[in-house]
C-alpha positions as MATLAB code, in Angstrom:
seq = 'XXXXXXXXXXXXXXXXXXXXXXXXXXXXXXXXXXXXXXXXXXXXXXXXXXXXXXXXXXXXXXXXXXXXXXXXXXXXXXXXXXXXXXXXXXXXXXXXXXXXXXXXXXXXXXXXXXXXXXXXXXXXXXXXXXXXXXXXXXXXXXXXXXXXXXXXXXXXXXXXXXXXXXXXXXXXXXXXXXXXXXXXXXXXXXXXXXXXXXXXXXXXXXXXXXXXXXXXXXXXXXXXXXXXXXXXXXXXXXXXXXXXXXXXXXXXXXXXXXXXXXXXXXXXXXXXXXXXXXXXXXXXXXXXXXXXXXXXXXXXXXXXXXXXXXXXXXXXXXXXXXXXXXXXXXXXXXXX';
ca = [
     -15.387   11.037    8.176;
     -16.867    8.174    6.786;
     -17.720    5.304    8.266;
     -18.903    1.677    7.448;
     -19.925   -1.675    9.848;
     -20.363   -5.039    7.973;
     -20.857   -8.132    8.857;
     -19.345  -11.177    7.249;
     -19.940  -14.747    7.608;
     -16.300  -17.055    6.812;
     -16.479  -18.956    3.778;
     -16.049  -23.136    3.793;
     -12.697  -23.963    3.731;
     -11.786  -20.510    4.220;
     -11.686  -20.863    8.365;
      -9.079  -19.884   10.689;
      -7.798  -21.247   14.370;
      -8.051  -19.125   16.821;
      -5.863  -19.297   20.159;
      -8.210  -20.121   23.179;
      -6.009  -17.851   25.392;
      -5.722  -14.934   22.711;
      -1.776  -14.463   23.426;
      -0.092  -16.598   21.764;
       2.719  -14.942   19.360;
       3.408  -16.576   16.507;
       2.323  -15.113   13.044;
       0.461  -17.166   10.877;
       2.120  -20.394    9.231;
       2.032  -18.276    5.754;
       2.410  -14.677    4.212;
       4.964  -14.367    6.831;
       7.532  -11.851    5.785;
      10.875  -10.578    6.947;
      10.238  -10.765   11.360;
      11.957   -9.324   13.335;
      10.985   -9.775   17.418;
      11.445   -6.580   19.621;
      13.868   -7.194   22.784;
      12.013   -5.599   25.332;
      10.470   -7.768   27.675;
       7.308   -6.022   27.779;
       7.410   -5.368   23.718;
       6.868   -9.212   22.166;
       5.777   -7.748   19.145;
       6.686   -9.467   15.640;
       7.162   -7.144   12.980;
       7.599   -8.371    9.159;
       7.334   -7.365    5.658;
       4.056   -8.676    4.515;
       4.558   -7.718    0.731;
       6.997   -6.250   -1.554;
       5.705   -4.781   -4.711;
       7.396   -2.597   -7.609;
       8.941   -1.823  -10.994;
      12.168   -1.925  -12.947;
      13.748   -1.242  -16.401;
      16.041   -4.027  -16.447;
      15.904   -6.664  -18.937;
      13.840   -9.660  -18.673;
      16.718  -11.895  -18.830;
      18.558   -9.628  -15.727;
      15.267  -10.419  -13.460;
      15.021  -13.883  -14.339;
      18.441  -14.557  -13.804;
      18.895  -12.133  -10.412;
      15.952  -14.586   -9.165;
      17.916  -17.321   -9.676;
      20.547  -16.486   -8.298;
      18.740  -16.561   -5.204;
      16.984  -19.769   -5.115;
      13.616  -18.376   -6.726;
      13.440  -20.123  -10.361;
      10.597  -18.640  -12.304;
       8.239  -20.295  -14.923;
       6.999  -18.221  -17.895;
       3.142  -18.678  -18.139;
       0.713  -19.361  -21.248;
      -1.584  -16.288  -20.131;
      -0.777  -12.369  -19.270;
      -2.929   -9.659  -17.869;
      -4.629   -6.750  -18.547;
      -2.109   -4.176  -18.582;
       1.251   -6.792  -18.956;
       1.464   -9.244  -22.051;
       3.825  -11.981  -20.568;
       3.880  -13.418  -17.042;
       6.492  -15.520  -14.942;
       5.281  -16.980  -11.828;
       7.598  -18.624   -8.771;
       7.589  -21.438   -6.737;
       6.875  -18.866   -3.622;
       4.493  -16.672   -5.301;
       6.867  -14.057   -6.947;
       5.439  -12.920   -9.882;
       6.986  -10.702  -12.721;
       5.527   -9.468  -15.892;
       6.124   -7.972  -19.032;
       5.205   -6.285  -21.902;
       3.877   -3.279  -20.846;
       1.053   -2.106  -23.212;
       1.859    1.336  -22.285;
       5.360    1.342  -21.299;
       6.644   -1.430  -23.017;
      10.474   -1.244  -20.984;
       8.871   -1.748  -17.724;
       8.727   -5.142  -15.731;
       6.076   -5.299  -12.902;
       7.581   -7.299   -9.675;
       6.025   -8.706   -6.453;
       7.272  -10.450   -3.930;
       4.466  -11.280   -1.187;
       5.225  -11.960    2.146;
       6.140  -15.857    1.626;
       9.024  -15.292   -0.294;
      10.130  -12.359    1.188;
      10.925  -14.757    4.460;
      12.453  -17.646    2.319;
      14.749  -14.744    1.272;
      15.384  -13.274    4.393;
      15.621   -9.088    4.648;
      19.747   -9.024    3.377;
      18.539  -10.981    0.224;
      15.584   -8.911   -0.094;
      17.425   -5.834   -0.128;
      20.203   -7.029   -2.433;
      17.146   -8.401   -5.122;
      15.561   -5.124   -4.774;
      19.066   -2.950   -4.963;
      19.975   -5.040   -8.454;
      16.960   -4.950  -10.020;
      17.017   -1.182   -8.848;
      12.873   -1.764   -7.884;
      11.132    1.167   -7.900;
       8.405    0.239   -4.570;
       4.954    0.653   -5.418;
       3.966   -1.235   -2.500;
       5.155   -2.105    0.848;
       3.323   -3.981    3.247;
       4.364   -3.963    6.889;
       3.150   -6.304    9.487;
       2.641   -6.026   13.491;
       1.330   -9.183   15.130;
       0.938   -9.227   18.665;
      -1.093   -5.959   19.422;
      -2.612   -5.787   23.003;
      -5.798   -4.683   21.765;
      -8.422   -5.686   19.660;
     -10.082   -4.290   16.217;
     -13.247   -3.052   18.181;
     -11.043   -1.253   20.393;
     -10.141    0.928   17.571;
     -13.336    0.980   16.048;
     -14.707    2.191   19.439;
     -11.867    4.954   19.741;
     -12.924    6.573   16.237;
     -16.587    6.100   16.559;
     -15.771    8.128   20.098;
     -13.485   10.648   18.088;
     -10.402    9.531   20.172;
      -8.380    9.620   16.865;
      -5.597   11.713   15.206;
      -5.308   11.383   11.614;
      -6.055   12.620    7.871;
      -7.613    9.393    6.534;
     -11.242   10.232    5.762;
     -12.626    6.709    5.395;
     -12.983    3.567    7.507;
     -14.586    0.050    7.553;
     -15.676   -2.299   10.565;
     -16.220   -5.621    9.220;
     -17.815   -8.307   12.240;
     -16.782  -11.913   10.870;
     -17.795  -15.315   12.478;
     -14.211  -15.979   12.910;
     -12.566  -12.284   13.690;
     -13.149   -8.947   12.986;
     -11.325   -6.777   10.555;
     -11.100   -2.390   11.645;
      -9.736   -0.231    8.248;
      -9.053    2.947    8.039;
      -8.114    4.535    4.633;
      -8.818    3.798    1.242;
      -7.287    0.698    0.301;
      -5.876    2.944   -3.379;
      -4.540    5.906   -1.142;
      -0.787    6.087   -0.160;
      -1.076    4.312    3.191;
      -4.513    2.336    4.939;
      -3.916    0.675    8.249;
      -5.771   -2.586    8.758;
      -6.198   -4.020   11.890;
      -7.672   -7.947   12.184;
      -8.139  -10.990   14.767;
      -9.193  -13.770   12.212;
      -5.525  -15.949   13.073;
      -5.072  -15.759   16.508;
      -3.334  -12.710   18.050;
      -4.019   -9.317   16.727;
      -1.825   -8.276   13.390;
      -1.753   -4.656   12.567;
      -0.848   -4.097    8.880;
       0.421   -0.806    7.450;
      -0.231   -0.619    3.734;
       1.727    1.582    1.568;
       1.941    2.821   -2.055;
       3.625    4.750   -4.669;
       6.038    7.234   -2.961;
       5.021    6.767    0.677;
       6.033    2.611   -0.364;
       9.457    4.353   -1.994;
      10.563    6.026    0.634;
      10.252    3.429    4.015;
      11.490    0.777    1.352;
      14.831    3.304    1.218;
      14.649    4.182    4.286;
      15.035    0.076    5.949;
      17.339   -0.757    3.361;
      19.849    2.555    4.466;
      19.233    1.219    8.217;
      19.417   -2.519    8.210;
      17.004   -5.033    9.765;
      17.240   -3.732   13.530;
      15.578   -0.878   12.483;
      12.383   -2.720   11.323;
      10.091   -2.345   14.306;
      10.825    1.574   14.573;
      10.393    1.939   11.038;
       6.941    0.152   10.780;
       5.511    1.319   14.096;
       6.802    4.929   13.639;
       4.757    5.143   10.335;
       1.966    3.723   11.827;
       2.340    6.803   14.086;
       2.826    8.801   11.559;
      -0.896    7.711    9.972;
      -3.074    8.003   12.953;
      -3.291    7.859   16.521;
      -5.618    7.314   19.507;
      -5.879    9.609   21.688;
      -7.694   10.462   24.840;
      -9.653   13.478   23.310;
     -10.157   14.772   26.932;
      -6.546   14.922   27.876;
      -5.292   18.540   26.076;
      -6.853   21.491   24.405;
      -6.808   20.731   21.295;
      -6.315   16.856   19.534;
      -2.227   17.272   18.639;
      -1.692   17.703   22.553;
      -3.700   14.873   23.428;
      -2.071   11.835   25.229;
      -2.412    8.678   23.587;
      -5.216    5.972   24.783;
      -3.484    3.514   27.212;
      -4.016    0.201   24.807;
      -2.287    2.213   21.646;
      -0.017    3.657   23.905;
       1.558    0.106   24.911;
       1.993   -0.601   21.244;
       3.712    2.308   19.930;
       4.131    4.940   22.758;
       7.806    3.786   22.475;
       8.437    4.734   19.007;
       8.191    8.514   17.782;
       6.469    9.362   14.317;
       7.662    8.826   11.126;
       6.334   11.067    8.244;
       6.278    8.955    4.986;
       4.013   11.575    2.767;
       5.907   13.310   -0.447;
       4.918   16.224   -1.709;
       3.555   16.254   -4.866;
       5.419   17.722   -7.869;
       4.728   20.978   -8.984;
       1.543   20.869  -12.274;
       3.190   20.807  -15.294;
       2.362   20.290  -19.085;
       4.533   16.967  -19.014;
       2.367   15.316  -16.147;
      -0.732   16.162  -17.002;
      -0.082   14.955  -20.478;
       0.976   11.483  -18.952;
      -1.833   11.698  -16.535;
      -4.123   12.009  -19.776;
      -2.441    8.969  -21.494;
      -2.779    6.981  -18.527;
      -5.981    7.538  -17.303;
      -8.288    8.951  -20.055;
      -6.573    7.714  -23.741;
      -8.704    4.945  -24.613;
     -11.807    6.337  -23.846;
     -11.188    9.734  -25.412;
     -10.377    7.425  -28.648;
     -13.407    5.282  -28.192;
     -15.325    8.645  -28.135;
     -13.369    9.855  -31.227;
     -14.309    6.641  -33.601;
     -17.788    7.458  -32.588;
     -17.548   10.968  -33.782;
     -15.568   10.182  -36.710;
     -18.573    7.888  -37.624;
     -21.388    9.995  -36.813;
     -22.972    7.820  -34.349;
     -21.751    9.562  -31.449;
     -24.619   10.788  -29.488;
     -24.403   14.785  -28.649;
     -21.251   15.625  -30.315;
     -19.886   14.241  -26.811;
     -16.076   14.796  -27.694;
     -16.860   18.576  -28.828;
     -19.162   19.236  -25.845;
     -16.119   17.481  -23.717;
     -14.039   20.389  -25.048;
     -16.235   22.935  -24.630;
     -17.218   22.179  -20.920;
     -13.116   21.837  -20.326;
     -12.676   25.538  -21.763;
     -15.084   27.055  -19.587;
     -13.803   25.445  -16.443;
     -10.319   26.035  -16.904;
      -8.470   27.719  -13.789;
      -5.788   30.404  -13.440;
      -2.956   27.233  -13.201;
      -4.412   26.112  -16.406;
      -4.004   29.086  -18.315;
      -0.732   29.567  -16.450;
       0.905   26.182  -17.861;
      -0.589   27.009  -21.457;
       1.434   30.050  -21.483;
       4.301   28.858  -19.887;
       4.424   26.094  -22.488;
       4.358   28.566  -25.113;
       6.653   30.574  -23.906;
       9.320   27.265  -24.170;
       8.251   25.932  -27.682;
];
């Protein structure tokens, strides 16, 4: 498992107040989200969406006016971006863009976690249901976490932890310190940081894994918030007291983690991926490798490519090919 430990020094104008007694509930004054406070006297926990992030087919005109319909006016901008042409931008930081240069029907939305509290979670879930937003990312937020970030840094340096993330981070910061675990790209990374007051546990998700919770808390409705977030924050990892079972699935959990989620079970979030076929790898081709396979090609079409790279390419691909290579090349031939 890998492991990092930074330090970091707070940039001017960039530091935050910290509560002298360390207990204090209330989430920062921005990036709130959609809260939600647990009932239970011993569970003040305040769990929110942090960010809402995804795409749709509808019209540019259908966003713009489903936005404001619900207060959010948006302002077309004079710049786009790498990937999207045209950009609007919102008074709360919702952003939507256009153009696709390689799927030109698609319109990029996000919704960060200030506007997703002016909305409020019914609004948010009617925006998302008309614009029919395909999540790409889901940010859920925990403040209020009896622990701090070198707890859990302590716990996985000790191997107390149950989970399949490979990577981590400790970051030590003049004003807080900030624990990861996962890749930040991956489907889900927990970060875990102390820089605003009381501890906020955020569970980052992507692609399906950011599909399928968004689905799943807009089938259940707002009271199911807290088990939602906390049981996929189960679902990703764990700490455990390694000494307490035979093996690490039977272990119980640490007493600090245990006061946080021990009343929520697990929620599994993974998908499974889609069986190979000719039809993904082709888009995974277009999307990942196109303009450098062409950049390569002009080169070789003028002579000035160095090594006949694009033939050796070829040639190297040939030789490696596996038996579910050969097996899609035939099954494709046996459809044409």
């Amino acid at each position: 498992m890998t492991e990092a430990v930074e330090r970091r020094r707070t940039a001017p104008g960039r530091e935050h107040s910290r509560s002298s007694a360390g207990v204090t509930l209330r989430p920062p004054t921005t990036d709130r989200g959609v809260q939600i406070t647990t009932l239970a006297p011993e569970y003040q926990l305040t769990v929110q969406l942090h960010e809402v992030t995804g795409t749709t087919r509808c019209t540019v005109d259908e966003v713009l006016g489903t936005f404001q319909e619900f207060g959010v006016p948006l302002k077309e901008q004079s710049y786009g971006s790498r990937i999207y042409k045209r950009r609007w931008l919102g008074p709360l930081g919702v952003t939507v863009q256009a153009d696709n240069k390689m799927r030109s029907d698609e319109l990029h939305v996000r919704i960060p976690g200030e506007a997703c509290d002016s909305l409020g979670l019914e609004n948010l879930v009617a925006v998302s249901t008309l614009l029919n937003l395909d999540a790409t990312r889901v940010d859920a937020a925990v403040d209020g976490a009896p622990f701090k970030p070198a707890h859990l840094q302590a716990a996985r340096r000790a191997g107390m932890i149950r989970t399949h993330a490979q990577t981590g981070r400790f970051i030590i910061g003049d004003e807080g310190d900030t624990f990861y675990l996962g890749s930040k790209n991956s489907d889900m990374q927990l970060r875990c940081y102390d820089m605003r007051g009381p501890t906020r546990v955020e569970l980052q998700l992507r692609r399906g894994v950011a599909k399928n919770f968004l689905a799943a808390l807009f089938a259940s409705g707002v009271d199911d918030l807290p088990k939602l977030a906390l049981g996929a924050i189960r679902g990703f990892v764990d700490f455990v007291d390694s000494g307490s079972g035979s093996n690490i699935t039977r272990c119980a959990l640490l007493p600090f983690w245990d006061s946080f989620v021990g009343l929520f079970a697990k929620i599994r979030l993974a998908t499974r991926k889609p069986p190979p076929s000719v039809e993904r790898s082709l888009q995974y081709l277009r999307k990942q490798a196109a303009m450098l396979v062409t950049y390569v090609q002009a080169l070789h079409a003028r002579g000035t490519e160095p090594f006949h790279a694009l033939d050796e390419l070829l040639k190297h691909g040939q030789a490696n090919m596996k038996d579910r290579h050969h097996f899609l090349v035939h099954a494709a031939c046996a459809t044409a």
